[in-house]
C-alpha positions in Angstrom: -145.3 -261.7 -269.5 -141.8 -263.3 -268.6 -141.6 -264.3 -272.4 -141.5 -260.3 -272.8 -139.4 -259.4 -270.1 -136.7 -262.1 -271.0 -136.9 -260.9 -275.0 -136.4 -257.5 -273.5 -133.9 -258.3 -271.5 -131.8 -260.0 -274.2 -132.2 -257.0 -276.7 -131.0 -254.4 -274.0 -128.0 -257.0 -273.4 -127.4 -257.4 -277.0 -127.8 -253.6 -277.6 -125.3 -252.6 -274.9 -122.8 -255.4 -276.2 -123.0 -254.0 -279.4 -123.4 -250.3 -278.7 -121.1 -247.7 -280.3 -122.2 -244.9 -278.1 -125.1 -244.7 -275.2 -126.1 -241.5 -274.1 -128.3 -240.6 -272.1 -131.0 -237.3 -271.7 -134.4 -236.1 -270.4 -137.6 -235.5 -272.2 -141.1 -233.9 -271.8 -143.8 -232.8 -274.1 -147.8 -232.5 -274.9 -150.1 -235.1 -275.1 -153.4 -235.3 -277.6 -155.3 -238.3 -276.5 -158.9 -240.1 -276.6 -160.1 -243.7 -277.1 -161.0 -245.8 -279.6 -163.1 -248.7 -279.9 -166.5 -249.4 -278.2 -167.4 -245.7 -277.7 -170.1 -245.4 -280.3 -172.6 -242.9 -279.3 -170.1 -241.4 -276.7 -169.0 -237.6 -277.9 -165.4 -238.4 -277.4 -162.7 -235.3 -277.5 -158.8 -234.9 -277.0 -157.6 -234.2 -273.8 -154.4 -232.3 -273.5 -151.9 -233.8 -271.1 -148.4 -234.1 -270.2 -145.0 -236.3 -270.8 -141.9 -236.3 -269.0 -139.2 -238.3 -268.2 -135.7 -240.1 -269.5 -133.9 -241.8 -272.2 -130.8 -243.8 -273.0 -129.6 -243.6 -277.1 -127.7 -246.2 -277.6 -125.9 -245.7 -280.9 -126.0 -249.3 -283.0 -124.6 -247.8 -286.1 -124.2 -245.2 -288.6 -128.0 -245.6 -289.1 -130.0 -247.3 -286.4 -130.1 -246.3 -282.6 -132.3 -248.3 -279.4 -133.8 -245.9 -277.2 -135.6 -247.1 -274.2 -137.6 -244.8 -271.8 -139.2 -244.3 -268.7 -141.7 -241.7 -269.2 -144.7 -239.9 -267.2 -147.7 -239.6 -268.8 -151.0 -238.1 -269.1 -154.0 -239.1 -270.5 -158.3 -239.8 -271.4 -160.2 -238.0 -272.6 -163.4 -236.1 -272.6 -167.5 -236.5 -273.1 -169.4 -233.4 -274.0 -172.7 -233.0 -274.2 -173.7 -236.4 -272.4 -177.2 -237.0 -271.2 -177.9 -239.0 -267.6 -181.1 -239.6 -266.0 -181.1 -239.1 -262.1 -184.1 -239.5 -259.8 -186.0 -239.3 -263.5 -184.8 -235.9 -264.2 -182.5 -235.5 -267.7 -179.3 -233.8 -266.9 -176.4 -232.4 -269.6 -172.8 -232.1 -268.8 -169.4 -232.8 -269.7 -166.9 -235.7 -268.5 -163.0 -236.0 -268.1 -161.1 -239.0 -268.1 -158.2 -238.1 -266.2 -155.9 -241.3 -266.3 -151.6 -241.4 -265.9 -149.6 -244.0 -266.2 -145.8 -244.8 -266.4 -144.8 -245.8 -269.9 -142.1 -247.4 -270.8 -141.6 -247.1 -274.7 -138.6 -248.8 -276.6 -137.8 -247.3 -280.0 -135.8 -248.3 -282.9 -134.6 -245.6 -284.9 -133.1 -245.4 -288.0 -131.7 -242.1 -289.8 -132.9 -241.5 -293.2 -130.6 -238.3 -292.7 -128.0 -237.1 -290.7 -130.2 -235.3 -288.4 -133.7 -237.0 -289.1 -135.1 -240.1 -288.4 -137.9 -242.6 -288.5 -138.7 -245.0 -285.3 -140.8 -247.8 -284.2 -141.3 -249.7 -280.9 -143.7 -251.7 -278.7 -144.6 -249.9 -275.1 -145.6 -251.3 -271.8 -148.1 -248.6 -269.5 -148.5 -248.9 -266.1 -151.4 -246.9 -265.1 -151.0 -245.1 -261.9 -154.3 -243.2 -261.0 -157.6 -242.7 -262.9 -160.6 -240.3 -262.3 -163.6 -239.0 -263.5 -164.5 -235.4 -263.5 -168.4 -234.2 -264.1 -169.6 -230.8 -264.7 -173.5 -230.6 -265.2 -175.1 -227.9 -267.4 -176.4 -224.8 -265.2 -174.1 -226.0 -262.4 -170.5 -224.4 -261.1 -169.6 -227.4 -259.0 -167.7 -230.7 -260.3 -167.7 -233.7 -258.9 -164.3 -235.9 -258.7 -164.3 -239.7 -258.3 -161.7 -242.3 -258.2 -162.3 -244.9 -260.9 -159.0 -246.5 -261.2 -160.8 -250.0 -260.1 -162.6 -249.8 -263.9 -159.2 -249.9 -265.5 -157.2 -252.5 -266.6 -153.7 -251.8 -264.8 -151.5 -252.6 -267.3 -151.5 -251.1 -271.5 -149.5 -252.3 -274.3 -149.4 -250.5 -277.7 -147.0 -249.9 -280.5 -145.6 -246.3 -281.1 -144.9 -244.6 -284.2 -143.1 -241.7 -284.9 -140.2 -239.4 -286.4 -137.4 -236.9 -285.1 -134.7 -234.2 -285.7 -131.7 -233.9 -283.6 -130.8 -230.2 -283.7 -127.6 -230.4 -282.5 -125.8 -232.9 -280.0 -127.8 -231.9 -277.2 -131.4 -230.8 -278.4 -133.5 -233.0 -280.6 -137.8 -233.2 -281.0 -140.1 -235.8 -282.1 -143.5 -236.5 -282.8 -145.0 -240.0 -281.5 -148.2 -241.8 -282.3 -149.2 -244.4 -279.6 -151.8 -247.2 -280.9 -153.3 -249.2 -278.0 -153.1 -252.5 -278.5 -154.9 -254.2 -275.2 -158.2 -253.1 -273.7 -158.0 -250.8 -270.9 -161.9 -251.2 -270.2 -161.9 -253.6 -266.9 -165.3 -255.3 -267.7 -167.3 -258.3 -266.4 -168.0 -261.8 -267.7 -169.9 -261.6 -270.5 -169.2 -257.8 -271.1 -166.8 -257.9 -274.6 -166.7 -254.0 -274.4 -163.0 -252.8 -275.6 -161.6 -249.2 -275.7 -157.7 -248.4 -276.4 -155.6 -245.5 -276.1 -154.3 -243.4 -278.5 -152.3 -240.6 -277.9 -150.2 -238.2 -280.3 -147.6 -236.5 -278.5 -144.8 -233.7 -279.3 -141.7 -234.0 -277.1 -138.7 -231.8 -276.7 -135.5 -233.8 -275.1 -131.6 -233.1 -273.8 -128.9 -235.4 -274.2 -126.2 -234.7 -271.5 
């Protein structure tokens, strides 16, 4: 961990030494996540969520740009149709994951085009609150529990993604977040793994 924070430290050092132009904006957008890995025989769906937070651009050259964030986020996901047995009776309902956590993506960007680009970057997640929300079959009430204790508390993952700036102020992009450690908190002996993945859309503002 201090290997990462001192590499990270020396790129934003070397960045800002070197930057033409740094400016900096807000951002928020849609989440599409789930989980992959260990979840066969679980009916996993997206769940929509929410992103929002803020940037720095800082301008490298004519083609390539550093932008570190500090973003909100929303994600899980969702079990339909699952089957428990309770007191030996068979019940039906549906689960969500409800999980946030505070991401903080770098991205290198490079323009293919004056106003498009491609970008690349690891991301640290810190999750901040996890729960579970059940719904049985035949019955209007939920029930809501914390389960933040069977999460690992800290997510790394590599994101992937493109963007058009539509003027100087306005730009989107479109994200893809591969999970790279396993958020399942499990006990010796237990080698389950499950990762994030989340697809977001984002709208931002560059003052």
């Amino acid at each position: 961990m201090k290997k990462i924070i001192f590499t990270a430290a020396a790129v934003f050092a070397f960045a800002f030494t070197n930057a033409q132009d740094v400016k900096f904006g807000l951002k928020g957008g849609l989440n599409l996540s789930t989980w992959t890995g260990d979840t066969e025989g679980a009916d996993l769906k997206s769940r929509v969520g929410f992103n929002a937070g803020g940037f720095a651009l800082i301008k490298l050259s004519e083609k390539v740009s550093l932008q570190p964030e500090v973003v909100y986020s929303t994600q899980g996901t969702k079990i339909d149709n699952f089957t428990a047995n309770v007191g030996g009776t068979d019940y039906t309902g549906d689960i969500n994951f409800n999980l946030s956590y505070i991401n903080v993506p770098v991205m290198f960007k490079y323009y293919v085009a004056e106003k498009f680009n491609l970008g690349a970057g690891p991301q640290v997640g810190f999750l901040t609150s996890a729960e579970s929300v059940t719904k049985l079959n035949g019955y209007s009430q939920t029930d809501t529990q914390d389960v933040k204790d069977s999460f690992e508390t800290v997510d790394f993952g590599l994101n992937f993604g493109a963007g058009y700036d539509f003027d100087a102020h306005f730009s989107a992009d479109i994200r893809y977040n591969a999970g790279l450690s396993n958020i399942a908190k499990t006990e010796p002996g237990d080698d389950t793994k499950m990762h994030n993945s989340v697809l977001s859309l984002s709208l931002g503002y560059k003052f």
